[in-house]
N, C-alpha and C positions, 0 to 999 in steps of 0.2 A: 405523572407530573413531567413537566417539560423543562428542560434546564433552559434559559434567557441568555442567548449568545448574540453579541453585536454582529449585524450585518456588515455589507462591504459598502460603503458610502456614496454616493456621485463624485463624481469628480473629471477633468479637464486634460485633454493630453498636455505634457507625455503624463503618463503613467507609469509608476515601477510596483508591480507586484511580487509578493514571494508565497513559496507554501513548499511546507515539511514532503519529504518521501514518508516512507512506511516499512515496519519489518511487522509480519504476521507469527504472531506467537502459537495459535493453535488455528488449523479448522480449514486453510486453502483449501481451492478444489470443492472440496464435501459444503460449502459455503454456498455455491453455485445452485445446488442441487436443496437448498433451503436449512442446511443443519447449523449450528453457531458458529460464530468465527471470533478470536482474541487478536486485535492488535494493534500496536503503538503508532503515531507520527514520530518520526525519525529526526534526531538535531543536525538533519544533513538536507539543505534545502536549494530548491533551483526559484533565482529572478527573474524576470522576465520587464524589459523598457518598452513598452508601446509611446510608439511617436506618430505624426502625422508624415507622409511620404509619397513620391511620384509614382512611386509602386509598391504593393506586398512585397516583404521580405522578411527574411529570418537570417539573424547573423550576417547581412548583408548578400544571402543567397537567394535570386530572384525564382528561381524554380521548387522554392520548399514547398510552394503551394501542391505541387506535384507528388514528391518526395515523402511528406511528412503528413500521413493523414490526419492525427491530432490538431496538428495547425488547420487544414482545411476544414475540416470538422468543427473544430473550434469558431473560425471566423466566420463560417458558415449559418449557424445560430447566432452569432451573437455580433458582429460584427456592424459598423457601418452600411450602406450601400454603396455609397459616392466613396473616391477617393481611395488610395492607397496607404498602406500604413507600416513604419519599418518597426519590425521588432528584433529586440537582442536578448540573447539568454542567454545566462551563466549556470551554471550547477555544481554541486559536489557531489549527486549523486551518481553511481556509473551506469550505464546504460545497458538496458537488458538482464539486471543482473537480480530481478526479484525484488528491487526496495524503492520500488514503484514511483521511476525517476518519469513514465510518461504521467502517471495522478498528476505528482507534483507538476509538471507544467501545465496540464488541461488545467488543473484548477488555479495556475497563476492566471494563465491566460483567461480564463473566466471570469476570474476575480476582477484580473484588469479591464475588459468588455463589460463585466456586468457593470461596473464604475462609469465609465464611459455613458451607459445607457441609460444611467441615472441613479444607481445603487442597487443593490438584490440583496433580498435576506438568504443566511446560510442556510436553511432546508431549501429552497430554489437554487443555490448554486451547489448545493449537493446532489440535485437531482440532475442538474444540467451537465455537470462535471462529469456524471458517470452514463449519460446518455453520448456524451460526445465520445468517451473513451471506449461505451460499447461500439460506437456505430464505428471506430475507428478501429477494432481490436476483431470486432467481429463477434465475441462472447465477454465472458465476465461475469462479476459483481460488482457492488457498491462499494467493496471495504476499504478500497485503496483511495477511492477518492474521497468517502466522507472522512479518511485518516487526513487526506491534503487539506480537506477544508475547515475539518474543526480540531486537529491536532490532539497531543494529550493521548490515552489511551481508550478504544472503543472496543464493544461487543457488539454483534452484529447478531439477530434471532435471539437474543438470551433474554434471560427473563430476569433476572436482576439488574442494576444500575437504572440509571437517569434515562429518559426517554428524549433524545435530540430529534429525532426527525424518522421519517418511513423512504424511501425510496423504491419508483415503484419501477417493476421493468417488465417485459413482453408475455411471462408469463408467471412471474412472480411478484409478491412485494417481502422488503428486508425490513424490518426497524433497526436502527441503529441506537445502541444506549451508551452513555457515559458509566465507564467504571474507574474507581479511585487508582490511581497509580500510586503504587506501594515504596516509590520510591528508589528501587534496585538499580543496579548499572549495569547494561546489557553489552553483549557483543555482537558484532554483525562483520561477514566474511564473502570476501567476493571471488569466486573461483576462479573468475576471467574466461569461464565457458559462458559465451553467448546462449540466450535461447529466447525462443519465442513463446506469448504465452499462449495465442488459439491452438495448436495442434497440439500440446501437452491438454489443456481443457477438453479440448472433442477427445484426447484418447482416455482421458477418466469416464468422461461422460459415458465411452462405451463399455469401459471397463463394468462400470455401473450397471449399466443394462443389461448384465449377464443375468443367471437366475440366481446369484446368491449379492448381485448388487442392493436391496435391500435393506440386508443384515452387516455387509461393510460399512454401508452409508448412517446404521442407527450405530456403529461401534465409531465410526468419526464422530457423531454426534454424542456418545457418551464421554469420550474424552474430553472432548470441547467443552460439556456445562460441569465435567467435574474440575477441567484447568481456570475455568472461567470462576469457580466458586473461591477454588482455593487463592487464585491472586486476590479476591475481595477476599480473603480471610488471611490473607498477606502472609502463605502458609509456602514458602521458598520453596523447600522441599517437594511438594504437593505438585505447584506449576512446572519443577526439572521433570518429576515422573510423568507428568502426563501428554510432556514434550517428547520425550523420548516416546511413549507411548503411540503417538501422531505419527513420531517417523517413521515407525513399523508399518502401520497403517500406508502411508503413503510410499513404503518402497512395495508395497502389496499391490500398489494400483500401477506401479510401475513408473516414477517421476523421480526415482532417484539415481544417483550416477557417479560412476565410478570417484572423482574429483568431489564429490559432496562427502563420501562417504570417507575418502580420507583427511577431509577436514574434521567432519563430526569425530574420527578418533582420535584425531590430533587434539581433540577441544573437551575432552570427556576428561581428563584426570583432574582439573581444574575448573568444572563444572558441573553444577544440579541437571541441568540438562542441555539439547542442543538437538535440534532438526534443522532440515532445511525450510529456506520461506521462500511465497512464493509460487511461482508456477513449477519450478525444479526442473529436473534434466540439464540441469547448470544452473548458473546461476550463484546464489549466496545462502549459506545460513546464519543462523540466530544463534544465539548463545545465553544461558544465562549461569553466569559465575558463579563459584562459591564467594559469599560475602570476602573482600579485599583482595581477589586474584583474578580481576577483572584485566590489568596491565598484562601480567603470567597469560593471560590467555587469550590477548592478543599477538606476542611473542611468539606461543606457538602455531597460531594458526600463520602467521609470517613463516616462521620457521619452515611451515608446512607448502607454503609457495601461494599465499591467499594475501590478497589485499584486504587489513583489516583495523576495525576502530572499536574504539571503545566507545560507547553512545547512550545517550537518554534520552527518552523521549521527550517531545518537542509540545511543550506549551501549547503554543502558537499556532492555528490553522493558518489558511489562505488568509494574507493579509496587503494593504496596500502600503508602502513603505515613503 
């Protein structure tokens, strides 16, 4: 069965679009590679105004076209022919920091073109949204951007929840399914180490490739549909353990770093669990609280020298505003 989500309408410039970031609860990386993935759209979102203009621009910078391959990428596909067009964008999410501040703009800027072109249903601007981010990113998956487009919490290859849409790419296809959000209040940490996410990607990919790549790739995959079961079975406990469990796993493939690893123990005394999300080797982690020390454990990860919020997941995909 297919859950019935409204598409993105026609509509007339300007346009103002928005859409959620993402924090990934279980399964980066090993996602890539076809095994499950768990995770949220984030209540932390970037806008994006398309107007009509004497030339492309971003934030009133005439060379983003240059600069910023998303945008080229974006306008690229879906854009006009004739004509110039000025865009602005605001965000609150920090850049490069894992909580997938480029999703959320491909899929504003999507949204807002796909409007422009006459409207697109959301399986088409989730497939577009993540072809622009690959062809811009270089590699990846789906998860970040079908999280910017249909917001709420998703599983990616799992076999429980709602079936929203497949996304297909070069040499795989993902389904993407709806699962119930249980509700909780999550935390998320920004270490303020930059990173990128292709060469963290190609160094799992090769890590994979060894001879016992495999049997690591079917042990991220067991965590994942056991973390995946227990949040549908809304079992708190269950999801801390198999968080933690992820991270071992991913400091095994070599994505985690010095700055991560002093957050995740700053965040452990007042937490079920807590890895990092994301591509890692910087970046930010996830958190999930003991029920009511969600505040406590934003504190400490401050304390800790991380820029951090207390957060729930976001309704709302890619929407026009």
């Amino acid at each position: 069965m297919t859950e019935a989500l409204d598409g993105i309408p026609a509509a007339p410039l300007p346009i103002s679009a928005s859409a959620p970031g993402k924090a990934i609860v279980l399964g980066e990386h090993a996602v890539v590679h076809g095994a499950p993935e768990l995770l949220f759209a984030l209540d932390l979102r970037t806008q994006l105004i398309v107007q009509r203009g004497e030339r492309t621009t971003l934030n009133g910078d005439a060379g983003a076209l240059r600069s910023n391959p998303y945008l080229a990428r974006g306008l690229e596909r879906l854009a006009p022919t004739e004509g110039g067009l000025e865009l602005s964008s605001v965000t609150r999410l920090p850049r490069a920091a894992g909580l997938g501040s480029s999703a959320a703009f491909v899929a504003a800027l999507s949204a807002a073109l796909g409007a422009l072109g006459g409207g697109v249903g959301r399986p088409e601007l989730a497939q577009i949204a993540y072809e622009v981010e690959r062809e811009a990113q270089g590699v990846g998956s789906p998860g970040d951007t079908s999280a910017a487009v249909a917001g709420g919490f998703l599983a990616l290859n799992a076999t429980v929840g709602t079936l929203l849409w497949e996304v297909r790419g070069p040499s795989r296809t993902w389904t993407v399914r709806r699962v119930p959000n249980p509700g909780w209040g999550w935390v998320v940490a920004d270490t303020g180490v930059a990173r990128a996410t292709a060469p963290a990607v190609e160094a799992v990919g090769q890590r994979l490739a060894r001879p016992d790549g495999p049997e690591l790739l079917d042990r991220f995959r067991e965590v994942a549909q056991r973390g995946i079961a227990a949040l549908v079975g809304e079992d708190r406990e269950a999801v801390g353990a198999s968080m933690r469990e992820n991270q071992s796993l991913l400091r095994e493939v070599g994505v985690s770093h010095p700055r991560l690893e002093a957050l995740l123990e700053a965040a452990a005394p007042t937490c079920v669990g807590e890895k990092l999300t994301g591509a890692g080797r910087g970046g930010s982690v996830v958190a999930l609280p003991k029920p009511g020390r969600e505040i406590e454990t934003v504190r400490r990860l401050r304390s800790a020298g991380a820029s951090a919020f207390s957060v729930l997941p976001a309704a709302d995909g890619a929407r026009l505003l």
